[in-house]
N, C-alpha and C positions, 0 to 999 in steps of 0.2 A: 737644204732639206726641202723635198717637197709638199705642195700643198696635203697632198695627201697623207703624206708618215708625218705631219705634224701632229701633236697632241693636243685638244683643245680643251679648256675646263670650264668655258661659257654654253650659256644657252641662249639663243635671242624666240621670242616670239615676236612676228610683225606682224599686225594686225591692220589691215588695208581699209581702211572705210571709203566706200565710193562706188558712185552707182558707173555701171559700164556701158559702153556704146556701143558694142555688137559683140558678138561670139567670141569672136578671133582674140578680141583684147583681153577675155576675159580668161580663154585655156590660155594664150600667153602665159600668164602668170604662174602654170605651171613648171617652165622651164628656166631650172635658176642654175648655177655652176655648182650650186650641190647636188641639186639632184642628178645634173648630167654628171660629176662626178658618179655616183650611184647608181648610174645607167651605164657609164662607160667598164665600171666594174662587175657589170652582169650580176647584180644583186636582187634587181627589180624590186617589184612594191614588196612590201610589208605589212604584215597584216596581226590582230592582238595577238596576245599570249599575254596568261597570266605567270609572272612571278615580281620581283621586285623594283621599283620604281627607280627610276634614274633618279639617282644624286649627282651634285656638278658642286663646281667653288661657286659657282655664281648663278643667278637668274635674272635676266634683263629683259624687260618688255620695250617695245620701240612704235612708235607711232609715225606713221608718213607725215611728211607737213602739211599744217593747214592749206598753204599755197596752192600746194598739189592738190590736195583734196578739193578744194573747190575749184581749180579749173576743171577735172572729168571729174565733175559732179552736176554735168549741164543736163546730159542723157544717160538712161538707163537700159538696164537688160534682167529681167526675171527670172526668179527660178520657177520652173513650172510647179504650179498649186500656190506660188507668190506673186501671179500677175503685177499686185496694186502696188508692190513693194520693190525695191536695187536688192543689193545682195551686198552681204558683210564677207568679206576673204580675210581668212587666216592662214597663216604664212609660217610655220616652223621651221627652226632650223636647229639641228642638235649635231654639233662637231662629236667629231670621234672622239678618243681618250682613253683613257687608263681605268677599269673597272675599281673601285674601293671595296672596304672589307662590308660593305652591305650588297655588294654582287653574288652572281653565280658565281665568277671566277674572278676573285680581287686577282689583283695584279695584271690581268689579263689586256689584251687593246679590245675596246669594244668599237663598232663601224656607227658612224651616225647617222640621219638622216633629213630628207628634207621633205617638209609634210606640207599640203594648203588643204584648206577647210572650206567651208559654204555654208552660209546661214542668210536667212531671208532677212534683210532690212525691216523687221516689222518691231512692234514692241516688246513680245515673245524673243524673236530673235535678237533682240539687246538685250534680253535681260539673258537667255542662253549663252551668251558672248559673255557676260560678267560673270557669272560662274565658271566658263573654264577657263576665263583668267586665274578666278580662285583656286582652280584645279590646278593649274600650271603652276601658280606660285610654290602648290604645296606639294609640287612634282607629282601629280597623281595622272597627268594625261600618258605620259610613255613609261617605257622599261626596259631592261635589256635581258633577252633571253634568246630565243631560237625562233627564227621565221615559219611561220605556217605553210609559209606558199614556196620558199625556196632553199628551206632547211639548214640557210648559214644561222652559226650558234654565234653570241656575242654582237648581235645586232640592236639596236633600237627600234623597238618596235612599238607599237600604240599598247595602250592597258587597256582597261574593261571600259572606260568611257569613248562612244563610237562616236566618229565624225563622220561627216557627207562629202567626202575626196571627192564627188565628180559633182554639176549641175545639173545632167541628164542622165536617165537609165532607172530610174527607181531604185527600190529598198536594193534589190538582187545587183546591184551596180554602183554601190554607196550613193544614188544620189537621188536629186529629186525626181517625180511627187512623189513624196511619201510623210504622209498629211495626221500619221503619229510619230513620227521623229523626234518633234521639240517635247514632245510629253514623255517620251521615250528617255531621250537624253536627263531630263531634268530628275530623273527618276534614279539612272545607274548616276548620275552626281549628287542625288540624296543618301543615297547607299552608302557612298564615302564623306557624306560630311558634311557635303558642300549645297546648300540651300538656304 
């Protein structure tokens, strides 16, 4: 069986803490064998839709080692409008699998995906981090329904609570500066619950 037509019934979030040493290392982190998976299937990004939130058997959070964390933790790299501050990377990974009877289409194979986030190293941005832990726990950051941008149905895609996919480009480019974002976010994770 290939990696691909396997079925998966975990979820990992990895959440990266560590400030970076220039550009390069830091889009690095976008290219992992899921998402090239997801790229070599002509899926491309993803983007919300509302309907219902992924369920899995399991939810697992994962933490890089300290080790790691402190050796690229010597220099850093900012998000612009976060000069003084590193930047926090989140790291999603949701395997494919079998839709259950809370889907669009139980029975169905749903495609999974693989997400990374950006939030400024600052105190705002920990404590925005530990809310969508709590969102993740309670599976409220993704969903599966139909892509906005490339109309496959049965995908994973993000819910109502928005992330900053890129460092650069502003709001129109998910990413920084965009200096109501953390007020923003903590707002649609009040809406569900989480605050």
């Amino acid at each position: 069986m290939s990696r691909s037509s396997e079925i998966f019934t975990d979820v990992t979030m990895t959440i990266y803490l560590k400030k970076f040493q220039d550009e390069d290392e830091l889009q690095s982190l976008k290219s992992c064998p899921a998402a090239h998976l997801l790229n070599s299937d002509n899926r491309g990004p993803l983007y919300p839709t509302r309907t219902e939130p992924v369920k899995v058997d399991r939810t697992v959070m994962k933490y890089i080692d300290e080790k790691y964390s402190k050796e690229l933790d010597k220099s850093s790299i900012s998000l612009p409008g976060y000069e003084k501050h590193g930047t926090l990377v989140i790291k999603y990974d949701i395997p494919s699998g079998v839709q259950g009877d809370e889907h669009p289409s139980p029975g169905q194979r749903y495609w999974g995906a693989s997400r990374t986030a950006y939030l400024p190293d600052s105190a705002l941005g920990r404590k925005v981090l530990a809310l969508l832990r709590r969102a993740f726990d309670q599976q409220l950051i993704f969903t599966i329904g139909t892509s906005s941008t490339s109309g496959m149905s049965d995908v994973v895609t993000w819910n109502d609570i928005h992330h900053k996919t890129s460092t650069h480009g502003g709001p129109t480019r998910y990413g920084y500066p965009d200096p109501d974002y953390l007020r923003r976010v903590q707002d649609e994770l009040k809406a569900k619950g989480i605050y």
